[in-house]
C-alpha positions as CSV (number, residue, x, y, z in Angstrom):
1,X,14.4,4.8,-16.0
2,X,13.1,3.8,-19.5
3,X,9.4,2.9,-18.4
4,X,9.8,6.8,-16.4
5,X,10.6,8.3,-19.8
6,X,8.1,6.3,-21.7
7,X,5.7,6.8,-19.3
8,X,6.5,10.8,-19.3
9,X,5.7,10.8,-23.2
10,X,2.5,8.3,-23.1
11,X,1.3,11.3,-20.9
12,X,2.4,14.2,-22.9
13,X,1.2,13.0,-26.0
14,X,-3.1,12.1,-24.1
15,X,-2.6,15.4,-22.6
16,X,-2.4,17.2,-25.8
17,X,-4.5,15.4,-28.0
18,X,-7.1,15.3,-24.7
19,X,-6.8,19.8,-24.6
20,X,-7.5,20.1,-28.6
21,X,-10.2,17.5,-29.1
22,X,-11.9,18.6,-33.0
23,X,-10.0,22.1,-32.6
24,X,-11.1,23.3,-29.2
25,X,-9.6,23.4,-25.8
26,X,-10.6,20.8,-23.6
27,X,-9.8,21.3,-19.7
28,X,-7.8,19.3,-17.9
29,X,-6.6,18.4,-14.3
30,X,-2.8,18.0,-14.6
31,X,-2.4,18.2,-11.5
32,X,-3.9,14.7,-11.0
33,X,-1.9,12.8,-13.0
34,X,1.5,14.1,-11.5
35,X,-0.2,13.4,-8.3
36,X,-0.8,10.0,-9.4
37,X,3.0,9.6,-10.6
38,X,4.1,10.7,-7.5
39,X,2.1,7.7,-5.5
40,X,3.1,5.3,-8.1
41,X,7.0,6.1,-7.4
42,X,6.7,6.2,-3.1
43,X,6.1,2.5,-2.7
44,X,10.0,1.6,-4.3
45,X,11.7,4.3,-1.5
46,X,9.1,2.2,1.1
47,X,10.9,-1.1,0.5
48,X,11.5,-3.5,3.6
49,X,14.7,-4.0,4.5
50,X,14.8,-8.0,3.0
51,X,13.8,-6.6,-0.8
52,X,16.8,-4.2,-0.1
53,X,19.3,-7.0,0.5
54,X,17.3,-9.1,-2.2
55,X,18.1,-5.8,-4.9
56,X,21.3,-5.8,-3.4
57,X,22.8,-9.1,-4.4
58,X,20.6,-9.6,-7.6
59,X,22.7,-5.8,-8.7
60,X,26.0,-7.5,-8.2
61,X,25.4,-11.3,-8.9
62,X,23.7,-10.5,-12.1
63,X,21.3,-13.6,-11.0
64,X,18.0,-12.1,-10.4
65,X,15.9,-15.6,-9.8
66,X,17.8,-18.7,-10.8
67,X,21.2,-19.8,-10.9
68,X,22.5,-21.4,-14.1
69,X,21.1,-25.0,-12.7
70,X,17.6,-23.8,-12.0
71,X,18.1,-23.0,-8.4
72,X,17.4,-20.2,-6.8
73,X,20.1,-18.1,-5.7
74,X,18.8,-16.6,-2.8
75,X,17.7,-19.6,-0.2
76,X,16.9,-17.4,2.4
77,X,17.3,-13.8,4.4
78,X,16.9,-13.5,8.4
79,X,17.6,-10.3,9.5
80,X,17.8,-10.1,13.5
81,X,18.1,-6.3,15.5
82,X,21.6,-5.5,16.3
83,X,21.5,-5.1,20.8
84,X,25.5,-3.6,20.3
85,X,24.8,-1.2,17.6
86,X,21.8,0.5,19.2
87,X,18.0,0.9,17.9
88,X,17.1,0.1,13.9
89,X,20.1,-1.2,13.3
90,X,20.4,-4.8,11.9
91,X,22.6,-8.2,11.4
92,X,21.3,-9.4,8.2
93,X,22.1,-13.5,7.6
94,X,22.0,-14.7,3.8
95,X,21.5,-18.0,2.4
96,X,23.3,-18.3,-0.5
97,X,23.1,-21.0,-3.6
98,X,26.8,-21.0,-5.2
99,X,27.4,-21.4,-8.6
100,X,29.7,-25.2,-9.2
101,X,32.5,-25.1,-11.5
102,X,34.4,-28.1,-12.8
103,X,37.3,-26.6,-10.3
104,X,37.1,-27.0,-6.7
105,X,39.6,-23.4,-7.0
106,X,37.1,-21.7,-9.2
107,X,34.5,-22.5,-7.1
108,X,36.1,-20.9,-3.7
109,X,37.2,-17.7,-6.0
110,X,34.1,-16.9,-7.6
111,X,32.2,-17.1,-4.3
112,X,35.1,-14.9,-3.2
113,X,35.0,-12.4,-5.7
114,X,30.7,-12.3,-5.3
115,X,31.5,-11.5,-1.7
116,X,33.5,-8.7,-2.5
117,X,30.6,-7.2,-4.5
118,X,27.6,-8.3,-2.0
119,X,29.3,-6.6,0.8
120,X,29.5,-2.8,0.0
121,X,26.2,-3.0,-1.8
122,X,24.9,-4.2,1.5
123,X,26.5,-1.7,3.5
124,X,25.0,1.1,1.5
125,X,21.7,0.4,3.4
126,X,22.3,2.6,6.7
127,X,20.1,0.3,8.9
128,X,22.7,-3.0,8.5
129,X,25.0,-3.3,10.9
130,X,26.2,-6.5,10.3
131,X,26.1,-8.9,7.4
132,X,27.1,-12.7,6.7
133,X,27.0,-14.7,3.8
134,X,26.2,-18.0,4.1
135,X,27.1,-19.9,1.1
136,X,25.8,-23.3,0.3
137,X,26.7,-26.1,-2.9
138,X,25.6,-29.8,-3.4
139,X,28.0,-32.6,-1.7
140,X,28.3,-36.0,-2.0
141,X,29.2,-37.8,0.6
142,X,31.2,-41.1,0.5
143,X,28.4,-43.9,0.3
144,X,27.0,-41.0,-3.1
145,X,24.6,-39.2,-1.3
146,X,24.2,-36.0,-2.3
147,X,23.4,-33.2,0.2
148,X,23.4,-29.4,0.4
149,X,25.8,-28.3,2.8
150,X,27.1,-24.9,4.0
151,X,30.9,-24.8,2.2
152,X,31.4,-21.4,3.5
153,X,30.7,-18.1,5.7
154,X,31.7,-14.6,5.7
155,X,30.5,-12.6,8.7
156,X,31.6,-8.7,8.6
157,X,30.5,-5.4,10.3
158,X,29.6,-2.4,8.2
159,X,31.9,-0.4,10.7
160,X,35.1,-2.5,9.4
161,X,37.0,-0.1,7.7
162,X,37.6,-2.4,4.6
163,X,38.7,-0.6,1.5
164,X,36.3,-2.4,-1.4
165,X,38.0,-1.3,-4.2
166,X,41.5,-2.4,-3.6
167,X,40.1,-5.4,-1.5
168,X,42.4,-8.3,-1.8
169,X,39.4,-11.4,-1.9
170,X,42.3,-13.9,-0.4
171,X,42.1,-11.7,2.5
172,X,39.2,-12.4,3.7
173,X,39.9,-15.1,6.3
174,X,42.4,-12.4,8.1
175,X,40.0,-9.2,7.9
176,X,36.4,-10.6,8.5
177,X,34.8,-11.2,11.7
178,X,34.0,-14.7,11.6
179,X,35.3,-16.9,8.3
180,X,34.6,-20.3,7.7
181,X,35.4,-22.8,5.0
182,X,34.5,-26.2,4.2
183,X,37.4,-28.9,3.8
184,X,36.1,-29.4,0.4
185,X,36.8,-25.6,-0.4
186,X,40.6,-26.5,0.5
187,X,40.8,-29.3,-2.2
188,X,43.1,-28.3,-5.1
């Protein structure tokens, strides 16, 4: 909205000084350079349906490239068309990167409460159906090999009738579709 505005008064201010160059009226063509705004806005309302979700979590995560550690937080999107919901409509799959805490518990909720934001920003977009977080962190195993590993999966419908605002984010084992958690999410 700033660079709009800024923009808007870059243009205001050549325009004049462009129609009284030394004290006479020079013509113009402003018709071309609204024309020329105009193109330069159409290509955000044209973005595919992967920036969307990409927008989407970067808005509520407040992580637009990297996580704290240097990682990305976005490891991947796959988007696949919905056969049950009809034509244009899509199941949109999301690799996640999780933030670690020091607590196992802090962990699990702050994945929790993200999910409660990702969800109704992605259900905004008409065209998904379906979406699952997929959310991944660094384990070590017991002979101290570390390895990423999936540590838990939220899989709901937009059509689920969930009320985000007074969403309860221990609920979401009972209310999604398909919920998974790793045993080292259950640690306390």
């Amino acid at each position: 909205m700033k660079k709009i505005i800024m923009i808007g008064a870059a243009l205001f201010l050549l325009v004049g000084c462009q129609r009284y160059s030394g004290g006479e009226p020079v013509e113009t063509e402003p018709k071309k350079e609204k024309q020329e705004d105009v193109q330069k806005e159409e290509p955000k309302s044209n973005l595919s349906l992967e920036e969307k979700v990409t927008a989407a979590i970067h808005s509520t995560t407040g992580k637009e490239a990297e996580k704290s550690d240097g990682m990305k937080r976005i490891i991947s999107i796959n988007t696949v068309e919905d056969a049950i919901s009809g034509e244009g409509k899509k199941i949109v799959n999301i690799d996640l990167n999780a933030d670690q805490h020091s607590r196992v518990p802090r962990t699990r909720d702050e994945m929790l409460l993200a999910s409660k934001e990702i969800f109704p920003a992605l259900f905004k977009e008409e065209e998904i159906s379906e979406a699952s977080l997929i959310w991944h962190l660094p384990l070590v195993d017991n002979a101290g090999n570390k390895e990423d590993v999936k540590v838990m999966q939220i899989r709901i419908r937009a059509d689920n009738k969930i009320n985000w605002d007074n969403f309860d984010v221990y609920k979401f084992e009972e209310v999604a579709d398909q919920y998974y958690e790793h045993d080292a999410m259950k640690e306390s």
